[in-house]
C-alpha positions in Angstrom: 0.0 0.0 0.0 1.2 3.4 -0.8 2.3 5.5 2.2 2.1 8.8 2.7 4.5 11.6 3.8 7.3 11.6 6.7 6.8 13.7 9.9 8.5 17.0 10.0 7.5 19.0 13.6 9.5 21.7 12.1 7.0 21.9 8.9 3.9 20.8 10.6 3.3 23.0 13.3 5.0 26.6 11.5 1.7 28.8 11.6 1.7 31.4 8.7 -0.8 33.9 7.1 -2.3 30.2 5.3 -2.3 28.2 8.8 -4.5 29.1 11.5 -5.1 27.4 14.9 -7.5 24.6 13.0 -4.6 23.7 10.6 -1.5 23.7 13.3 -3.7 21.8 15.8 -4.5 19.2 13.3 -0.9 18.5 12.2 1.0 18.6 15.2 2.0 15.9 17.1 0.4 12.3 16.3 -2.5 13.3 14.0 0.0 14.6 11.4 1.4 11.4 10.6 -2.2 9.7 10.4 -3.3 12.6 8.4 -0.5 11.7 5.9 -1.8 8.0 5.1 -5.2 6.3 3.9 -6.6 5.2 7.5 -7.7 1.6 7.5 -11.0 2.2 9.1 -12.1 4.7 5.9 -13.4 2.1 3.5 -13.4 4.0 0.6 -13.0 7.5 -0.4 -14.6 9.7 -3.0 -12.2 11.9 -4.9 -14.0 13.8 -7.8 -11.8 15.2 -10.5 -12.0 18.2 -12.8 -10.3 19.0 -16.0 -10.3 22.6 -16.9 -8.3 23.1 -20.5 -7.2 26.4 -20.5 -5.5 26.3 -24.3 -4.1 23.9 -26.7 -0.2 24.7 -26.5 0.8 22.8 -29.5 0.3 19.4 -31.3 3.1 16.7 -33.2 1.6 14.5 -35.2 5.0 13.1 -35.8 5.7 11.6 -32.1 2.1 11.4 -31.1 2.4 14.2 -28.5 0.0 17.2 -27.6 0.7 19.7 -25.3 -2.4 21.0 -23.3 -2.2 24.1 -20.6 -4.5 22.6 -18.1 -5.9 23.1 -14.5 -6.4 19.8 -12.5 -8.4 19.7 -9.8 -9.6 17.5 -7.2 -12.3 17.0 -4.2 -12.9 15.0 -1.5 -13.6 14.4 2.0 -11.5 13.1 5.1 -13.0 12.9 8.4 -10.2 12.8 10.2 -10.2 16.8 9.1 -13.1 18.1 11.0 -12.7 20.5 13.6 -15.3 23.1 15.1 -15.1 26.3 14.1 -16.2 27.4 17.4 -13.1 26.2 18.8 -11.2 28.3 16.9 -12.1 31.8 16.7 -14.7 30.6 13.9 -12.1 29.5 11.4 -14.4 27.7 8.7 -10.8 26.8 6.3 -7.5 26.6 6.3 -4.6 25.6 4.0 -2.5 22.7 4.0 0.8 22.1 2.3 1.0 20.0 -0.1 3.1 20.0 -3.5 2.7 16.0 -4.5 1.6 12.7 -3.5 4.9 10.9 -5.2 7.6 13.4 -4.8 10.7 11.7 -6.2 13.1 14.7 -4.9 14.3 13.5 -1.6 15.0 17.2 -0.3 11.0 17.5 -0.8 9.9 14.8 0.8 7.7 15.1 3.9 5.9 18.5 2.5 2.4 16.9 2.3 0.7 17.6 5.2 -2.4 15.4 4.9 -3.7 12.3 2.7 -3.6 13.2 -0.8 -5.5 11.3 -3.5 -3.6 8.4 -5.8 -5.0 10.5 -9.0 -3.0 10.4 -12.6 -3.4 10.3 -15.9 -1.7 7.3 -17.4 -0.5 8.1 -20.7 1.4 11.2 -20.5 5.1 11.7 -21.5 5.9 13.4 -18.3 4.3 12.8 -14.5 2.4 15.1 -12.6 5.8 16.2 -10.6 7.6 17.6 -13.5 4.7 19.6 -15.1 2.0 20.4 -12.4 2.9 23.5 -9.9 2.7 22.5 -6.2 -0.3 24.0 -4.5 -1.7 24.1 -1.1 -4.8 22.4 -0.7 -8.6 23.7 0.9 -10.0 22.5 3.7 -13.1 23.4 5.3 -14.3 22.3 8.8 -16.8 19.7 7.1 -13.4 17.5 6.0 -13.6 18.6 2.6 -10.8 19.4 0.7 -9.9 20.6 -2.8 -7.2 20.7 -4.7 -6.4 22.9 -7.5 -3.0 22.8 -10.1 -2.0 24.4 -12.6 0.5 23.3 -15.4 1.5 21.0 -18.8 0.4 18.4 -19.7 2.3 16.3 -22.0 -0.4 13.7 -23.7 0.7 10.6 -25.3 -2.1 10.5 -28.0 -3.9 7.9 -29.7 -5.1 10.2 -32.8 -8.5 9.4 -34.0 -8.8 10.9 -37.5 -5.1 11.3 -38.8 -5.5 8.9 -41.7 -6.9 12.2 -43.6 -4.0 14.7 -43.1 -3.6 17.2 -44.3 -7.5 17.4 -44.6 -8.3 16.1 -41.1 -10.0 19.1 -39.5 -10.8 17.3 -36.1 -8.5 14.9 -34.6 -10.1 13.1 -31.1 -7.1 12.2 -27.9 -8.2 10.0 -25.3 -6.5 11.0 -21.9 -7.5 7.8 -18.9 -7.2 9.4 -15.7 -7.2 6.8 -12.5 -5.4 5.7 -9.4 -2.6 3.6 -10.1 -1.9 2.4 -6.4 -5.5 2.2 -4.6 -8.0 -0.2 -6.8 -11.7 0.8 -6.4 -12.5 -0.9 -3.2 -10.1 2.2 -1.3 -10.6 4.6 -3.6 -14.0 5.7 -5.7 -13.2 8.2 -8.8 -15.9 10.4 -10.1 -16.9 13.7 -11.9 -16.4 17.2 -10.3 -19.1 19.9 -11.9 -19.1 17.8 -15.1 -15.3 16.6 -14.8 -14.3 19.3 -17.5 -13.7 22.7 -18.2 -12.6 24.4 -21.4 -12.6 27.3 -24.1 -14.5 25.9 -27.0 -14.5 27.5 -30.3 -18.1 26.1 -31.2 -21.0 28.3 -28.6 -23.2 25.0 -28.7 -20.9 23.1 -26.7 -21.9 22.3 -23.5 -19.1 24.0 -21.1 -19.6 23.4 -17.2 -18.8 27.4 -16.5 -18.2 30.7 -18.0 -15.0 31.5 -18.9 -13.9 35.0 -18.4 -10.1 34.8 -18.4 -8.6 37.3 -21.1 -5.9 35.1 -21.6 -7.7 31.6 -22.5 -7.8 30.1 -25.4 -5.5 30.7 -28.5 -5.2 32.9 -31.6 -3.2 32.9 -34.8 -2.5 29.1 -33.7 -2.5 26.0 -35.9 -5.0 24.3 -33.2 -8.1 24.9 -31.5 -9.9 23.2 -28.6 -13.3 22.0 -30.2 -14.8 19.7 -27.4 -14.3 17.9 -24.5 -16.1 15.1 -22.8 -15.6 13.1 -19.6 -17.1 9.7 -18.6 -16.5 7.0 -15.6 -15.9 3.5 -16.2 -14.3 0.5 -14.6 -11.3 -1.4 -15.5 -10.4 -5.0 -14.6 -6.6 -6.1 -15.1 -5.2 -9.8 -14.5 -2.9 -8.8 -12.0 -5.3 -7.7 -9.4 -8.2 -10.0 -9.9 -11.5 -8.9 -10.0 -11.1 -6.1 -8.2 -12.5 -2.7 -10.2 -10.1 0.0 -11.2 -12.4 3.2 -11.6 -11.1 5.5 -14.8 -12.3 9.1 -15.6 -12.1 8.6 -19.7 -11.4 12.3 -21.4 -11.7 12.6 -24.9 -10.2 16.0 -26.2 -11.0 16.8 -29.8 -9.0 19.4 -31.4 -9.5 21.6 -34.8 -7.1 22.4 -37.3 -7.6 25.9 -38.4 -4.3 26.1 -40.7 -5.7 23.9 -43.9 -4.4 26.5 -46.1 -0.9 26.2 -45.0 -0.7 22.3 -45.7 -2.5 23.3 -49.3 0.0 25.7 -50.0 3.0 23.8 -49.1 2.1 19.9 -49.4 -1.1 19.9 -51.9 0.2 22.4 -54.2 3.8 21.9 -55.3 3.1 18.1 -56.0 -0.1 18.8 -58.2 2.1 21.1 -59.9 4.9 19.0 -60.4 3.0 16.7 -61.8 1.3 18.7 -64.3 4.7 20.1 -65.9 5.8 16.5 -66.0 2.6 15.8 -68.4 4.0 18.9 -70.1 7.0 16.8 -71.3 5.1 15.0 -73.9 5.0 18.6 -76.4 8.4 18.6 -76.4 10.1 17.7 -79.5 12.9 15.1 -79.4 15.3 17.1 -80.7 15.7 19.4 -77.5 18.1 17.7 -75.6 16.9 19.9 -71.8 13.7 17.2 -72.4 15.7 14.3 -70.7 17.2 16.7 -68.1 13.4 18.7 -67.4 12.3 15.2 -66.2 15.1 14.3 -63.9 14.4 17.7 -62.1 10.8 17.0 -62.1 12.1 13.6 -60.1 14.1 15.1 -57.7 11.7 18.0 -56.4 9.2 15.8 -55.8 11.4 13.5 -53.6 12.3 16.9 -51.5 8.3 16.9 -51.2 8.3 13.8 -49.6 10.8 14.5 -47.2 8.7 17.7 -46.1 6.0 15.7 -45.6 8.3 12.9 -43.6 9.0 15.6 -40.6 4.8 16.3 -40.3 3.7 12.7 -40.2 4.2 9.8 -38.3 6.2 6.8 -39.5 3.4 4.1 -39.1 1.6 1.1 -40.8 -1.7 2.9 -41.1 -1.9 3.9 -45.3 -2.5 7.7 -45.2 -4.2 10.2 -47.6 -1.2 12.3 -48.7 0.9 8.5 -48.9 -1.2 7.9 -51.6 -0.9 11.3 -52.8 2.3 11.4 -52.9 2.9 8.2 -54.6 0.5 9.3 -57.5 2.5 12.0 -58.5 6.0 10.5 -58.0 5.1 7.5 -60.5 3.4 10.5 -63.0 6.6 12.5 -62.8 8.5 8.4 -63.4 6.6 7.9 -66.1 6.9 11.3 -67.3 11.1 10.4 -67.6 10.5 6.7 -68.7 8.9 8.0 -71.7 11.5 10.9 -72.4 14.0 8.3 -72.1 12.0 6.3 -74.8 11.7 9.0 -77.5 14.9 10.2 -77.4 16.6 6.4 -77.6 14.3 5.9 -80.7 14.7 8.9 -82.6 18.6 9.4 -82.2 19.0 5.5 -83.3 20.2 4.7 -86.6 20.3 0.8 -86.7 18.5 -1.2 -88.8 17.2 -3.3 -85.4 16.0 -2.8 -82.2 18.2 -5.6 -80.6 22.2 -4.8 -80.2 24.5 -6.9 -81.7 25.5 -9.1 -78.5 21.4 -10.1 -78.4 21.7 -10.4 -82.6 24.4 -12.6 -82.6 23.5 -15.5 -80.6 19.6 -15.7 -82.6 21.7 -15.7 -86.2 24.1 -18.5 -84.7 21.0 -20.5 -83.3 19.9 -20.1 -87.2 23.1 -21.5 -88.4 22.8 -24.3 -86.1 19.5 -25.3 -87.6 20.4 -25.1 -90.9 20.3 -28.4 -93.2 21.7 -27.5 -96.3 25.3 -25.7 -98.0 23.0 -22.6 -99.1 21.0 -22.1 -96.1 24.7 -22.0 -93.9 25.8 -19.8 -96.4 23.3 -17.2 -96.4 23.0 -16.8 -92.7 27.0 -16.3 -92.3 26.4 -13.6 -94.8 23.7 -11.9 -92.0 25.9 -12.6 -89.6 29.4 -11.0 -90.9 26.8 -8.4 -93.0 25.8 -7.5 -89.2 29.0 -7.1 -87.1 29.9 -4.8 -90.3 27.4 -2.8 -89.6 27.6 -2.5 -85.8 31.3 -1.7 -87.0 30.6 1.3 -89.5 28.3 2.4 -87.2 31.2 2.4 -84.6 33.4 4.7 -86.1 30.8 6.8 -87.7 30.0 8.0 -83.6 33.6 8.1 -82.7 34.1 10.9 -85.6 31.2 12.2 -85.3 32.2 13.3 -81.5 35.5 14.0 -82.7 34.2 16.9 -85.0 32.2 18.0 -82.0 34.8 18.5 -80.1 36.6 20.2 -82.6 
C-alpha cells in the first residue's frame, strides 16, 4: 500500500498567514502522521476530479504528443479533518501544504501535510511532478478538501482521425485518468461539476462554467480546442483480480484551423509537379533539356516527400497524402520513362531494335539449324553483313564526336 508523507514537527506546526489554529492543531504531534496515510478504518474514499483546459499549447503528429495548458483539480472528503469552528475563533478553512503525493526529490519529501488522492493520468510523457505546480490544498471544517494545479500536460495520443491529413479538420485524444496504487474498493473516482472545463471555439458546446479569463484560449495558432467530454468506467486487469479500477475517460478533440498552410505547401507543389511532368510530352525530341526537365521534375518531388516525412508519423496505417504522394512520383517516373523512350528511338540509326550481342547468338541458333550448304551460307552472310554494320556504325560516332569536339 502506498504510504504517505514523513513527519517534519519543524513543517507541521509553522503557523503562517495560510495556517491558522485549526490547521496547526490538526498537524502537530500524532495526528500529522495519520493525516498523511489512507486510515484503515475509511473504506473508501470519494475523490472527484475536474479537468479545466485552459488552451491547446501545441500538437506533433509526428511523435504522437499534444501539449495541453490545463488546471487539475480534485475534491474529497477526510474525516479525520473536522474541527469546530467554534473552537477556533470561527475558522471555517485553512490551507494545507501539499506539493505532490509521489515526490521523487528527496529534499521534498515530507511537505504533504495530509492524505492526498492516488489521482493520474496514465498516458502522459511526463508525470504530474515535472509539469504540475505544487499548490496548497482547501480544507473546510466539514473535511472537505480541494485541490487545484496548474500546469502542462504532455499527452501521449492515440489520434482518431489522422489517416486524412492534411484534410483532417478534427483529430479526437483519449487522456484515462485513474489511481494507479488504490484499486476501487479504497478509492472511488468520479466527476467534479461535469469533470471538464474548457474554451470551446463552437457556442453550442456544452461548457460546465463561463470562462472570463482574457488570456484563455489561443489565436493565430494551428489548433483549436473543439470539445471535451468526460465519462466513468471501470477497468479489470489480470494482475489484481477482480477487483475494479475506476477511470475518468477524457476525450479532447482538437481543430485544425491552418488547412491552407498544408495546401500551400504539401497539396500544391506536388499537383504542380505533376502537371509540368505531363508537359514533357509537347516537347520535341530534338531538345536535348527534355531528358534533363524530367530528372528535375524527379528530384523536387522526392524533396516533397521528405517535407511531408517531418509532419507525419512513420506508421503502418496507409495515409491520404501516402497515396498522394505516390501518385504524383510515378506520373513524374513515367513522365522520364517516356522521355528516355523517345529520345533512344529517334537518335537511333540501326536497322534493329536488338544490339549486336542479343543479334548474334539468334543468327548462330539459325546456323545451327540449318540443313543445307546454301542455307549455312546465307545466314554467315547476316551474320558478318551485321558485325559490319555494328562496326561502321562504330566509327561513324567516334568521328562524329571527334568533329564536335573540334
Amino acid at each position: 500500500r502506498p504510504r504517505g508523507g514523513w513527519r517534519r514537527p519543524d513543517l507541521a506546526c509553522s503557523l503562517s498567514p495560510l495556517s491558522p489554529r485549526a490547521r496547526a492543531a490538526k498537524i502537530c504531534g500524532t495526528t500529522f502522521w495519520m493525516a498523511t496515510t489512507l486510515s484503515s478504518r475509511q473504506q473508501q474514499v470519494r475523490v472527484l476530479v475536474n479537468l479545466r483546459v485552459f488552451k491547446v499549447v501545441g500538437v506533433s503528429a509526428a511523435s504522437s504528443h499534444m501539449l495541453l495548458k490545463v488546471w487539475f483539480r480534485q475534491s474529497w472528503t477526510d474525516p479525520r479533518l473536522v474541527w469546530s469552528p467554534g473552537d477556533y475563533d470561527n475558522v471555517t478553512s485553512a490551507y494545507f501544504r501539499a506539493a505532490s503525493r509521489y515526490d521523487g526529490a528527496s529534499n521534498n519529501r515530507g511537505v504533504n501535510e495530509i492524505w492526498l488522492p492516488d489521482i493520474r493520468p496514465y498516458n502522459l510523457g511526463e508525470g504530474f511532478e515535472d509539469t504540475l505546480q505544487p499548490s496548497d490544498v482547501l480544507v473546510n471544517h466539514t473535511g472537505g478538501a480541494f485541490w487545484s494545479r496548474p500546469g502542462v500536460m504532455d499527452v501521449l495520443c492515440k489520434f482518431d482521425g489522422l489517416a486524412r491529413f492534411p484534410f483532417d479538420h478534427k483529430l479526437t485524444c483519449p487522456i484515462d485518468v485513474g489511481g494507479w496504487m488504490l484499486d476501487g474498493q479504497r478509492q472511488r473516482v468520479g466527476l467534479l461539476d461535469g469533470g471538464y472545463e474548457g474554451d470551446f471555439v463552437e457556442d453550442d458546446v456544452d461548457s460546465s462554467a463561463t470562462l472570463v479569463e482574457a488570456s484563455a484560449g489561443s489565436s493565430f495558432t494551428e489548433w483549436d480546442l473543439l470539445s471535451l467530454s468526460a465519462v466513468v468506467r471501470n477497468l479489470t486487469y489480470v494482475c489484481c483480480g477482480d477487483d475494479p479500477w475506476p477511470v475518468v475517460l477524457y476525450e479532447v478533440t482538437i481543430r485544425r484551423n491552418a488547412s491552407f498552410f498544408y495546401f500551400y505547401v504539401l497539396i500544391f507543389p506536388p499537383t504542380t509537379l505533376a502537371i509540368l511532368a505531363i508537359s514533357v510530352f509537347f516537347v520535341s525530341p530534338a531538345v536535348g533539356e527534355r531528358l534533363s526537365f524530367g530528372v528535375t521534375l524527379v528530384v523536387a518531388s522526392q524533396f516533397g516527400k521528405l517535407v511531408v516525412m517531418q509532419l507525419m508519423p512513420i506508421c503502418s496505417e496507409l495515409l491520404w497524402v501516402d497515396v498522394f504522394l505516390l501518385i504524383n512520383e510515378l506520373v513524374t517516373l513515367l513522365s522520364l520513362l517516356e522521355s528516355t523512350l523517345v529520345l533512344f528511338l529517334h537518335h537511333y540509326e540501326s536497322d534493329s531494335l536488338l544490339p549486336s550481342w542479343l543479334a548474334a547468338p539468334r543468327i548462330l541458333r539459325s546456323l545451327a539449324a540449318c540443313e543445307t550448304a546454301d542455307e549455312r551460307e546465307s545466314v554467315l552472310t547476316l551474320l558478318f553483313t551485321r558485325i559490319r554494320h555494328a562496326a561502321e556504325t562504330a566509327v561513324a560516332a567516334e568521328k562524329k564526336a571527334r568533329r564536335e569536339l573540334v
